[in-house]
C-alpha angles and dihedrals in degrees: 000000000000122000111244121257124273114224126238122201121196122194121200085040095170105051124085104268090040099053090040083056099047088044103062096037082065105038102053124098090217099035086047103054085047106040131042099208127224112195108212123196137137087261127039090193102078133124087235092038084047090051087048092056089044088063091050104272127139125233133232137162131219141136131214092232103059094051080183091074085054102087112060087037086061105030109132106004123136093195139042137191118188148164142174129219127243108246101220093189090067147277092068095149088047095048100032094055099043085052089050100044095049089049094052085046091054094041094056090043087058096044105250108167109194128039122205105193125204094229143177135190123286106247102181092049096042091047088043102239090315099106110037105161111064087104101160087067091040100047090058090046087045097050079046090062092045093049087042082060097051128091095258143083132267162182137177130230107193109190117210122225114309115262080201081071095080089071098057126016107008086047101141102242127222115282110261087227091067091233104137089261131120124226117208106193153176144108097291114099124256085252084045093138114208132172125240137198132174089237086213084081098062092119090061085069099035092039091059082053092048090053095051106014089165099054090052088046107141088006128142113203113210096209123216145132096203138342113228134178118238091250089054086042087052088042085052101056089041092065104047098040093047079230133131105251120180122172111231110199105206130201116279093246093039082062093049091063094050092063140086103273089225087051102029100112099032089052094041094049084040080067104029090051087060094042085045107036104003122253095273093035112241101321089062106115090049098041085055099040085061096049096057093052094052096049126096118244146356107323119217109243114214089264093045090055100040089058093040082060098049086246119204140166114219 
């Protein structure tokens, strides 16, 4: 006789790590023998929660903000995953631990036994207190500590810079000299090593823990498909634009000035932290190496996914 299934209960099922989660869990032959899935967001209407539906799981809403609205969208789950959302506009730390903090309390008071967290490094203690505003990294390894202190279980699934980010803010811009070429800048070196992963993946990490949440008890996955320098990253575009396509570092106070005010110094030390102390810290090649052994199927490398967008610099 088979054992019944446990529930897992993913919150954020609509972005891009929680959908990826739910996915896979049911979509795989061996997650989905094993988990009955509850996709959790603020709305149950929409066109990701009704694909969801469409793969067999089952729907709840509920919003971080109204704790009230926690604890029918967890009751009876044996395993969460969960995330919060930088808020670029400000308060990040304020608002993201508060959420935190009323999910993992609604979570204990329904008896969930095992936390997957939606991490990141831990800049002001790698860099050793030079570099204390990066709070949207230090937030996520500081909720990590909290959950780490709570009697549950528990693993960590730490996503690298998003390879999406290419399309939008890390888009290499038209040359100033008007010459047909493309410029990628900002204050890191041209060596300047950072990790990537394409953050729709996310399932092919939390579903390894998934499958043996004993053995990643206590783990943090350092989650990425490949670590490349500024000057590979250039070479890559290149190559599948058919562009030129040089990197350009500026100076630290020049890249200031090319960032948000409200966000200037949290952006710039964001940067200046992986030029400075890597994005992992100094463990980061191996933290990574480990990762990637450990996660379920082929991973997309930034060329991979630029031509599977149709990439192009115009």
């Amino acid at each position: 006789m088979s054992s019944p299934k446990l529930l897992l209960a993913v919150m954020g099922a609509t972005g891009n790590q929680g959908y990826s989660v739910a996915s896979t869990a049911l979509t795989s032959p061996d997650l989905s023998s094993r988990y009955n899935v509850r996709a959790i967001s603020r709305s149950t209407t929409s066109p990701k929660m009704q694909s969801l539906a469409a793969l067999g799981a089952s729907l709840a809403g509920a919003d971080m903000d109204a704790p009230d609205s926690l604890p029918a969208a967890l009751a009876g789950a044996n395993t969460l995953f969960f995330l919060t959302t930088t808020q670029y506009q400000g308060h990040t730390r304020e608002i993201e631990t508060r959420q935190a903090k009323a999910v993992c309390e609604a979570a204990l008071a329904a008896g969930v036994s095992y936390i997957i967290w939606s991490s990141m490094s831990h800049p002001s203690v790698l860099s050793g207190g030079k570099y204390k505003n990066v709070e949207h990294f230090d937030d996520k390894a500081e909720i990590e500590q909290y959950i780490r202190g709570l009697p549950v279980k528990s693993s960590f699934f730490a996503p690298a810079s998003f390879m999406q980010n290419f399309m939008t803010m890390m888009r290499p811009r038209p040359s100033p000299e008007g010459d047909g070429t493309f410029v990628l800048s900002n204050c890191a070196y041209p060596h300047t090593r950072t990790p990537y992963i394409d953050i729709t993946e996310s399932g092919k990490w939390v579903g390894a823990i998934l499958a043996e949440p004993e053995k990643y008890e206590g783990k943090q996955f350092a989650a990425a498909a490949e670590i490349l320098s500024m000057e590979e990253v250039v070479q890559i575009l290149g190559r599948v634009t058919g562009k030129t396509v040089r990197y350009q570092n500026v100076p630290d106070e020049v890249f200031k000035g090319f960032m948000p005010e409200g966000l200037r110094q949290e952006l710039f030390e964001m940067w200046a932290f992986q030029r400075d102390f890597g994005y992992y810290g100094t463990s980061m090649d191996e933290d990574v190496a480990w990762a990637k052994k450990q996660a379920r199927g082929e991973l997309t490398g930034l060329e991979a996914f630029l031509r599977k967008h149709d990439y192009k610099l115009e």
